[in-house]
N, C-alpha and C positions, 0 to 999 in steps of 0.2 A: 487403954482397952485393946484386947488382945485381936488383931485381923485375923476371920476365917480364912483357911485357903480352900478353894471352891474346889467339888472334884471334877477331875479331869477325866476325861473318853479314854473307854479303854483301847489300847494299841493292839493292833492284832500283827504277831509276826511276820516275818518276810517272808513271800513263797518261796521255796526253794528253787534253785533253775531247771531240776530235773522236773519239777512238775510243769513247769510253764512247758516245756517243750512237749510233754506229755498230753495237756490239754490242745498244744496247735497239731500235733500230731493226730488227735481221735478227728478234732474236728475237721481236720484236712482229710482224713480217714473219709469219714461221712460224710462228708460231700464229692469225693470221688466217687464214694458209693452210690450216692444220688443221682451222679451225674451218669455213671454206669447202667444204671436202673434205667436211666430214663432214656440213656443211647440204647441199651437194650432196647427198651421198649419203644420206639423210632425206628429200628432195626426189624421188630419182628412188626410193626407196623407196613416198613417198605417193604421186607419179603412176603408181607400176606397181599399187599396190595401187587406187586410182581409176580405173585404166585396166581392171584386171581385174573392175572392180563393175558399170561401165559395158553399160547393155540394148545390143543389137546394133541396127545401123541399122534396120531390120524393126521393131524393135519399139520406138524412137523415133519410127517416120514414125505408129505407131499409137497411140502417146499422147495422147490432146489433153490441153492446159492448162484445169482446172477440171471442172465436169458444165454439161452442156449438156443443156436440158430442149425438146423441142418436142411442142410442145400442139395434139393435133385435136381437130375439131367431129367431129357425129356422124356425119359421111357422111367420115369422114375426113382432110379437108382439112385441114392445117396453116394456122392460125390465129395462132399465135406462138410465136416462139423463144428463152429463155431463158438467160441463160450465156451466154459466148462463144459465137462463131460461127465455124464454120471452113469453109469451099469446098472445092471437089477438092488433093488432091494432086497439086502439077505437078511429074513427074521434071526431073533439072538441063537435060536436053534437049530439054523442050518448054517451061522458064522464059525468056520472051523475052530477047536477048543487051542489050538498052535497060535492063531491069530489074535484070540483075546489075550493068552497070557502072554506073545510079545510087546502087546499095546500095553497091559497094564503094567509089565514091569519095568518097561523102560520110560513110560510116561509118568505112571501112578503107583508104585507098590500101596500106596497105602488106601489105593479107592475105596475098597470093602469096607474102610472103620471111619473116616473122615465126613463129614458133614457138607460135602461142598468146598471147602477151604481146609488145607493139611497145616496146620500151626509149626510142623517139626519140618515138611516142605518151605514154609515161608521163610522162619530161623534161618536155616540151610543156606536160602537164597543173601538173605540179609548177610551173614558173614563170610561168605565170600565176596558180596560187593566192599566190603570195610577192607578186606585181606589186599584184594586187588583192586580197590579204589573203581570200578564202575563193573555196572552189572553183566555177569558171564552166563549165568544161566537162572534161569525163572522159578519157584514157586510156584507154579499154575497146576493147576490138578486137571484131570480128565474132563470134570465137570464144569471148569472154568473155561479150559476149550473150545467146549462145546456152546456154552454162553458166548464168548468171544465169534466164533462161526457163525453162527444162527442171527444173534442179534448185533454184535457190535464191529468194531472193526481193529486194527492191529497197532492202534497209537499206543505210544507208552505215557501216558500220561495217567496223574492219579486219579483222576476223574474219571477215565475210561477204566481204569483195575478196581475203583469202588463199584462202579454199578455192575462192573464182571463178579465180584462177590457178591452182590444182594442178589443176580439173577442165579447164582451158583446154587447159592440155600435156595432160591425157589425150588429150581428143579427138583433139586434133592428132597424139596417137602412134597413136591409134585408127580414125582416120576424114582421107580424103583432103581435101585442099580443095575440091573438088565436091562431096562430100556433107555437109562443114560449111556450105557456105553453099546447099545445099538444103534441108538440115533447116533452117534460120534464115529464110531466105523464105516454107517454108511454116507457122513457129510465132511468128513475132517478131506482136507485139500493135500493129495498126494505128490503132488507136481505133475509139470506137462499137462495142464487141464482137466486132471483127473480128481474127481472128488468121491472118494470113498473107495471102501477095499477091492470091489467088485471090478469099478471103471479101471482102478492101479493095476491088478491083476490082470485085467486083458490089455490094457495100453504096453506094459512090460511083460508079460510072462503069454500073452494070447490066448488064454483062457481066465473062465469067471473063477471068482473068490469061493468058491463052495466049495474046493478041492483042494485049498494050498497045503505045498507042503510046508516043515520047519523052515528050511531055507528061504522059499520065499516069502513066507509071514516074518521071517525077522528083517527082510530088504524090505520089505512096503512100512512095517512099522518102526523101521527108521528112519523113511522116508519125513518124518511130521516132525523133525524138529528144524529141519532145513532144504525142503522140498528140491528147492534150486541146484544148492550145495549137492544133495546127495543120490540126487536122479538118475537112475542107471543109463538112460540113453544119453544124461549130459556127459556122466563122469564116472563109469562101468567100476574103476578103481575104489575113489570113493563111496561110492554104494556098499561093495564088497566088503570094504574097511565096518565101515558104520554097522552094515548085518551082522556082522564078527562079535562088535559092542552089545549089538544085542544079545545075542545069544551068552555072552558070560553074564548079563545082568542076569538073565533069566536064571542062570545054573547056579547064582546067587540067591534069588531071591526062592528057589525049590522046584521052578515051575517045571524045571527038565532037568536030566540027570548030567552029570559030566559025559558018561557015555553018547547019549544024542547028544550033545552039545558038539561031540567028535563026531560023530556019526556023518552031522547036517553038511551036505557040500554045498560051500557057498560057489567053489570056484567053477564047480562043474553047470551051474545054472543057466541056460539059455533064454537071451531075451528076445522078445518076438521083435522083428523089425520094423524099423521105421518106415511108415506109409510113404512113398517116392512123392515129393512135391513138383510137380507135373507141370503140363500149361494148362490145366483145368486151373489154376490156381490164378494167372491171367483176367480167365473170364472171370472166377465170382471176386477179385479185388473189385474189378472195374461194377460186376453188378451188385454187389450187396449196399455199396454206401447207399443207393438210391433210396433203401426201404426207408432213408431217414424223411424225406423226401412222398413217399407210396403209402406208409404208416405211422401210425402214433403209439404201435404197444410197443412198449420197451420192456417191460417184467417174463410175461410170461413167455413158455417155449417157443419158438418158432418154427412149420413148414416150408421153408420156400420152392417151389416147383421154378425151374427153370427152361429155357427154349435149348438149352445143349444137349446135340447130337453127340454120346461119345464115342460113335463111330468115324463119324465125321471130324472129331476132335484129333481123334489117333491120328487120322488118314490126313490133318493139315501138320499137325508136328513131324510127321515122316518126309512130307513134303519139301517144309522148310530145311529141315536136318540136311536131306538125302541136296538138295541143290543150292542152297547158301554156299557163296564163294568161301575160301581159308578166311579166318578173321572179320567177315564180314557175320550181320547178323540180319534178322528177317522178321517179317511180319508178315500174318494172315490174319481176315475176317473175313466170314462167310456169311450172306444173310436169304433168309427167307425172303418169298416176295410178299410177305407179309410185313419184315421189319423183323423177325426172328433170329436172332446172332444163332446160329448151328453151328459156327467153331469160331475161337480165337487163338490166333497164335501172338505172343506179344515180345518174343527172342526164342535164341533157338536151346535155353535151359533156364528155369523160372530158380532153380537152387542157384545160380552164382550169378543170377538176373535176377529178380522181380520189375525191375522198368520195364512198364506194358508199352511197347513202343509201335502198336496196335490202338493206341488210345492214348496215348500222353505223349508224344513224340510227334515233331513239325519240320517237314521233309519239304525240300522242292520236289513237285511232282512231275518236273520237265515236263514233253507233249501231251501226257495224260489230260494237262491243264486244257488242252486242247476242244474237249468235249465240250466246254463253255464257249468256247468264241465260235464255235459251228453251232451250237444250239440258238445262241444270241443269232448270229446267220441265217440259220432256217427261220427262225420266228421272223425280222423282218422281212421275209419274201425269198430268201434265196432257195434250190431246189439241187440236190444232188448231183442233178445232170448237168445242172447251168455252168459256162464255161469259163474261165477265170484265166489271167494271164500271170505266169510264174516268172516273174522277170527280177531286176534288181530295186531293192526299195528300199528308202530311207525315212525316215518318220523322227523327226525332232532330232536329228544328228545319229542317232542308231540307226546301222544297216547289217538284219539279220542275214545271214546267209544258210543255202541249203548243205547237208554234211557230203554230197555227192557234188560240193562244188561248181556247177554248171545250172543254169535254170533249164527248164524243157519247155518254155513259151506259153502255151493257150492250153489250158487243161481242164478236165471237170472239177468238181469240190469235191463228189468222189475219188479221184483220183490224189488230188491232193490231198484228202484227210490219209489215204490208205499209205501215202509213202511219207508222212507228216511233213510238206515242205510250208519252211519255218518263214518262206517270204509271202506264199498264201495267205498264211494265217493271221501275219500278220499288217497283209493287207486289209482282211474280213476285219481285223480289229479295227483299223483306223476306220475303215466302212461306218460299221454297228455303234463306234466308239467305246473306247475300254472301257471308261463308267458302266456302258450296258454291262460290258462283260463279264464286271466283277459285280454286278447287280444278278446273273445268271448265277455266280458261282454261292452269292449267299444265298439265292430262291434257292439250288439246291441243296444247302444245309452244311456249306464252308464254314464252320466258325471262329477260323481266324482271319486277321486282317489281311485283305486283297489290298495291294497297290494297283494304281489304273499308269504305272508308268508304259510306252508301249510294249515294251520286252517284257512285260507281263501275259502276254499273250504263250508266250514259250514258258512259259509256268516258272514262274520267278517268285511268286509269294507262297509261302510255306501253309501246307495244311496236313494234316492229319488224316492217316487209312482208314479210320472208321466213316469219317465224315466222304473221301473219296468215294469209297462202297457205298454209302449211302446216293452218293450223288448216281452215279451209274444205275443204281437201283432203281431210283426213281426212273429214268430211262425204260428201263425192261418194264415197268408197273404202267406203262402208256402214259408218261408224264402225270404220274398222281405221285403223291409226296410219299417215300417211304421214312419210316422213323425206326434207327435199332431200338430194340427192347430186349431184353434178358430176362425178367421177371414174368411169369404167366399167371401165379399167385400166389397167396400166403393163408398160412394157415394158422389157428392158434386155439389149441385144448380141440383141434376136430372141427372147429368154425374157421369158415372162410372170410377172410378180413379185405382182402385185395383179391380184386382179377383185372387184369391187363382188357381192353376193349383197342380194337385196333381202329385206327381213326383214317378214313379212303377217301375222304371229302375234302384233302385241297388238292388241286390240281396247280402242279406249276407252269407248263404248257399245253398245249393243244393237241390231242390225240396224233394228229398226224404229224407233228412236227417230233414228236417221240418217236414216230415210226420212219421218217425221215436221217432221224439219227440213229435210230439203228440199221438202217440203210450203209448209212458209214461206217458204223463197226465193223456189221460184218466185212465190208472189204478189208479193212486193216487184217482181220484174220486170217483169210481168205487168201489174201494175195500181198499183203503190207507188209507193213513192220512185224504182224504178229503172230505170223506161223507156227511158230510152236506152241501155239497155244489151241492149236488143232486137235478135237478130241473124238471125231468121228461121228458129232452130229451137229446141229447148229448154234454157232458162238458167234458172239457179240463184243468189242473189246479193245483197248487201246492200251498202248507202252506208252512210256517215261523215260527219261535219262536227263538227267541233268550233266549240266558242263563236269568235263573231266572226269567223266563215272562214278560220281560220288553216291550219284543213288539210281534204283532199277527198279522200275515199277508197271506190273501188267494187273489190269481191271474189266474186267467183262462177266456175260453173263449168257446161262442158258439152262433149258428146262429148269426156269421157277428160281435158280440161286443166283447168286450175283457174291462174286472174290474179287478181293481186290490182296495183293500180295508186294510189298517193298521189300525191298532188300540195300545195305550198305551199311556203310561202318559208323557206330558213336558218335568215333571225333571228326565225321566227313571229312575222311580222308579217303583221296581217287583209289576207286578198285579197277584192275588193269579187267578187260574184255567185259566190263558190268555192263549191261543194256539191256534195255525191259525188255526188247525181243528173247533174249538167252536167260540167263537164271530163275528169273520172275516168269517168265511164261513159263516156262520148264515145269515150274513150282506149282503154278497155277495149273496148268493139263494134267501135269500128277495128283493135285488136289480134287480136282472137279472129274478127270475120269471115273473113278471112284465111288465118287458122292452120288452122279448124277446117274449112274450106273441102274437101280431100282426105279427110275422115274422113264416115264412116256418122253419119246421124245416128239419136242416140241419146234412148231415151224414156227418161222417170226411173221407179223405179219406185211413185209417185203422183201422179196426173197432176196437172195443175194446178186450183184452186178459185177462182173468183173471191169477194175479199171481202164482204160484204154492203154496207156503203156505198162513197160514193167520196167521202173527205175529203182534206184538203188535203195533198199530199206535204210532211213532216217537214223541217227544218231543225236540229233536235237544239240550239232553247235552253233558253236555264235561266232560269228564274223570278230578276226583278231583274237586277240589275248582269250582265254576263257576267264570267266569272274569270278570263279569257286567257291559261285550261293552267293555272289553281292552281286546286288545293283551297279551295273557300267553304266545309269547315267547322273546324273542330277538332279535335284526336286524340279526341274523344267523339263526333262529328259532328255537334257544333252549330254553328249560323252564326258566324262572325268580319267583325269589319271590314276593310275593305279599301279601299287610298289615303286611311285615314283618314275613310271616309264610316262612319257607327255602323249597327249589323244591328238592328232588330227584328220580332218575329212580330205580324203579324195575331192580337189579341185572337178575332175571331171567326173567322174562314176558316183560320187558320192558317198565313198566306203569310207568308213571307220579305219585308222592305220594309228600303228602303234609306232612311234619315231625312238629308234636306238637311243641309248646315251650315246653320250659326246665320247667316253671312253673307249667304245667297242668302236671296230668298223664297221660301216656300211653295207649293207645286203645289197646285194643287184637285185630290184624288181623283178620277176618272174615276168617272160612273155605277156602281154595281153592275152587273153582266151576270148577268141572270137564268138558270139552269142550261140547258142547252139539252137538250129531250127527241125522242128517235130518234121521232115519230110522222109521220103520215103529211105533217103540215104543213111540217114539220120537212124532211122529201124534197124537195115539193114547192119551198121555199124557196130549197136549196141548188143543188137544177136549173133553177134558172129558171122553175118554172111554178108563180106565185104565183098565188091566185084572182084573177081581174078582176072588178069588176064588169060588167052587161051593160051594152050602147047602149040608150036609150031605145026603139030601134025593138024588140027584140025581146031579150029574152033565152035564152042559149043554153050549157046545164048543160056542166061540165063532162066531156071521156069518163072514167070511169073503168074501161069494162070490157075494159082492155087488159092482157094477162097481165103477171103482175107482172115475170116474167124478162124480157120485150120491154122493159119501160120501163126495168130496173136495165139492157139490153144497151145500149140506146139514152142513157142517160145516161150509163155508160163512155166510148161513144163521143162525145158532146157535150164531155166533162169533156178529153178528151185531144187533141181535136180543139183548144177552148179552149187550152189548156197551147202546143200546139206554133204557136203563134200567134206572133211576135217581140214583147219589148214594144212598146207606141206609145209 
């Protein structure tokens, strides 16, 4: 029997290859489309949602970029401008037509047709980075700019270039092309501070943007692609180059003819010059960080009114300038008796200085130090007049000695502060005990570390001029506390956010022990160390000098101000004739005649005394070696050696001596100097009027019945008359 064969499924042919590729091809097709669709659509999602977040033009044109801080003196005047800077707002139709078409053709030829993103811009950018292997120049259009400025900031990252394009299309859906490249002229960042065409045109050319010419619309608008780079006042050359660039894009792209294009002198262009960086620059470094401190707005604009005199500013820079030794440098502060800073000087040029050496700078103050161990003095009981013995003393193996060599026995504390002898002083110290002292010096507002060794008394711990003035100040204010201030108040959109309240309610000593110490000053003026610092009405005031002349320091005060003025060199290194009687006082009578010049003059309330003798004005050495700003003793306060020379004490006198090396020889001892006693001979001596004997023709007595105050009046005047003499 014959087997069916059963049928079999039909076979359907092989596809061909070209179809298979053809089906992965549509399908890969359609789903890029989809997926295109849908990034579209994600795309006009985020630009309608950034479109809708977007401030209204109004309230763009009132934004500035960053806070912007200007700073007045005390009469008002703007003084300086911090932050960015921005000039008037110019609408699109009073932005010169020169101006827009340098911006658009070196920035954007193709702003008028592009949507926010230039495709044939990107390309562009794309194959040169391939050519040159990393990126030379950008793809960013006007309006990505503008997005970049406003809302983001200058990373290169792709994260920050994608939401620079979604914010690009907003604008562009949001805002017409005249008012995108209005907002952009007047916020795009021209260098040197300057944002926008207005602020660029007067910071470089001194006049507003509403009149540029070709030349100078093609230097500001080549200023935006490398503000730094091509800055006229960084780099006058490269400006001129870069304007050049301009102006061919432009005669490229039609906006101007080759003719102007020849025409425009770039070379002939003058720029306005740089505002001189002063010593106002001194005072707001030192005042402005406070406002971190005074307030909390950080965005918006700021007023700040300040307590500077710029009258008084000029007249302490002249000061300084006109009497700073060669090489040495100087310092002034001036204060109200309020606590008002009216001038700082902080070197004597802030352009090849900014170290405020007026407020950042820690100096021995030599005898100026001095005001503390008398105020410590008067407070426990002692009294002007009370009499004191100037003899030789030793205190823990230091033995100061006076720079006139010789003691002059039983003296007043006025007499001693006026001629600053250094064995007084620091007698009163070991008295008081240095702890008091440096307990005086921080009540009045030292804020660096006082040592209590006893050679601290002759001002061996380093402070600071501003803190000095203050401390004096507080003196002139009847022992009430003064505080500097620089800040009076702040202002923000018109509102007053800060005002200074002056605070009169601590008192550091006792009315009359302030007046007591100004008892002292004035003789130091008067008849002391500090004559030259006489200004023809009544001053207040003590020198400085540290060993070896390293530093020169006069501080006093009258009608209502109080200066204190240092002078000496960086590396404290000795300045040959430095001494706060000479330069610093000089500086200071020049500064305060001046100043004080419109003000009533003012009596203290104890008049002035003259000392009993007239001894030699104070230099403020030290017995042996000088220390040149270090400590000669030990944390016990005994003597140490130094540069390896060995210390020993005077078996009999108690002196401090310095022993040769083994190498040199021997010095002979100098004579004894037998004690010198205050008596009448003794007067006679120092004034010139030794007995003589007579001529053989006749002899003829001396007078002595000339009252005693005519001959002390009459040797003042011999004595100062002498002094102001030039050396020969």
């Amino acid at each position: 029997m014959a087997r069916t064969r059963s049928a079999s499924p039909s076979r359907r042919p092989p596809t061909p290859p070209a179809s298979r590729w053809r089906r992965r091809l549509v399908v890969t097709l359609q789903l890029c489309i989809g997926i295109a669709v849908l990034a579209l659509g994600a795309l006009a999602i985020a630009v309608y949602v950034a479109m809708s977040q977007l401030p209204s033009f109004d309230s763009l044109k009132s934004s500035p970029n960053g806070q912007m801080i200007r700073v007045h003196a005390a009469d008002g005047t703007v003084i300086v401008s911090m932050g960015p800077s921005f000039g008037e707002w110019l609408p699109y139709s009073q932005i010169p037509q020169v101006m827009r078409d340098a911006t658009v053709s070196v920035e954007d030829r193709r702003f008028r047709s592009h949507i926010g993103i230039d495709p044939v811009g990107v390309a562009r950018s794309v194959k040169v980075r391939y050519d040159r292997g990393h990126w030379t120049q950008g793809g960013s259009t006007i309006t990505q700019q503008l997005a970049r400025t406003v809302f983001l900031n200058n990373q290169k990252k792709f994260g920050r270039k994608f939401r620079e394009g979604i914010l690009a299309f907003a604008l562009e859906w949001k805002f017409t092309k005249d008012q995108i490249l209005e907002l952009y002229l007047n916020k795009v960042y021209y260098g040197g501070g300057a944002y926008g065409i207005d602020a660029a045109s007067r910071k470089f050319f001194g006049h507003g943007a509403d009149h540029l010419s070709l030349a100078e619309a093609a230097v500001i608008a080549g200023l935006v692609k490398a503000p730094s780079n091509y800055s006229p006042t960084a780099d006058a050359e490269a400006a001129m180059g870069r304007a050049g660039v301009v102006l061919e894009t432009m005669r490229e792209t039609g906006a101007i003819t080759a003719s102007q294009a020849a025409d425009a002198d770039i070379s002939g262009l003058k720029l306005a010059p740089e505002p001189k960086q002063n010593s106002v620059r001194y005072f707001t470094d030192w005042a402005l960080p406070q406002l971190d401190t005074l307030i909390d707005e950080t965005t918006e604009p700021l007023e700040v009114w300040t307590t500077l005199d710029l009258t008084m500013q000029r007249q302490a820079d002249e000061a300084i300038r006109a009497n700073a030794p060669p090489g040495a440098q100087g310092a002034l502060v001036a204060l109200d008796r309020g606590g008002e800073v009216r001038a700082m000087v902080g070197g004597k040029d802030y352009v090849s200085s900014i170290y405020n050496r007026a407020t950042q700078a820690v100096r021995q103050p030599g005898s100026s130090f001095k005001l503390f161990v008398y105020l410590a003095a008067l407070e426990a009981g002692h009294k002007p007049a009370d009499s004191i013995v100037d003899e030789p003393v030793t205190i823990s193996g230091w033995s100061p000695r006076n720079d006139s060599r010789r003691n002059s026995g039983a003296v007043s504390l006025r007499t001693a502060f006026a001629y600053s002898l250094n064995t007084v002083a620091a007698k009163l110290g070991q008295e008081v005990g240095f702890t008091t002292v440096a307990d005086m010096a921080r009540r009045f507002g030292i804020t660096t570390p006082v040592n209590t060794h006893p050679s601290m008394v002759l001002g061996t711990s380093e402070v600071r001029v501003i803190d000095m003035t203050r401390a004096f100040a507080s003196v002139a204010n009847k022992g009430v506390a003064v505080t500097p201030y620089g800040i009076t108040r702040v202002t923000a959109n018109g509102q007053t956010i800060y005002t200074h309240e002056v605070d009169r309610s601590h008192v550091l000593v006792a009315p009359y022990v302030a007046a007591e110490m100004t008892d002292l000053l004035q003789t130091a003026v008067n008849t002391g160390t500090g004559r030259a610092a006489q200004i023809g009405r009544p001053v207040a005031g003590k020198t400085g000098t540290t060993s070896a002349s390293k530093d020169g320091w006069f501080l006093g005060f009258s009608s209502g101000i109080t200066t204190g003025v240092w002078m000496g060199r960086d590396d404290a290194k000795p300045i040959a004739g430095l001494h706060g009687g000479t330069a610093p006082a000089k500086a200071w009578a020049a500064f305060m005649k001046p100043a004080t010049a419109s003000r009533p003059i003012e009596q203290f309330d104890t008049q002035v005394t003259l000392p009993e003798w007239q001894l030699e004005p104070d230099e403020e050495s030290y017995f042996g070696q000088p220390d040149n700003g270090q400590m000669a003793v030990d944390a016990d306060g005994n003597p140490i050696a130094q540069d390896g020379v060995p210390v020993s004490t005077d078996s009999q006198t108690g002196d401090t001596l310095a022993r040769p090396d083994a190498d040199q020889p021997e010095t002979p001892a100098p004579p004894a100097v037998p004690p010198q006693q205050m008596n009448q001979d003794w007067i006679d001596r120092v004034t010139g009027r030794e007995r003589r004997e007579p001529s053989p023709a006749g002899r003829q007595p001396l007078q002595r019945d000339v009252p005693r105050d005519q001959v002390q009046t009459q040797r003042f005047q011999s004595d100062r008359d002498q002094e102001d003499r030039p050396n020969q």
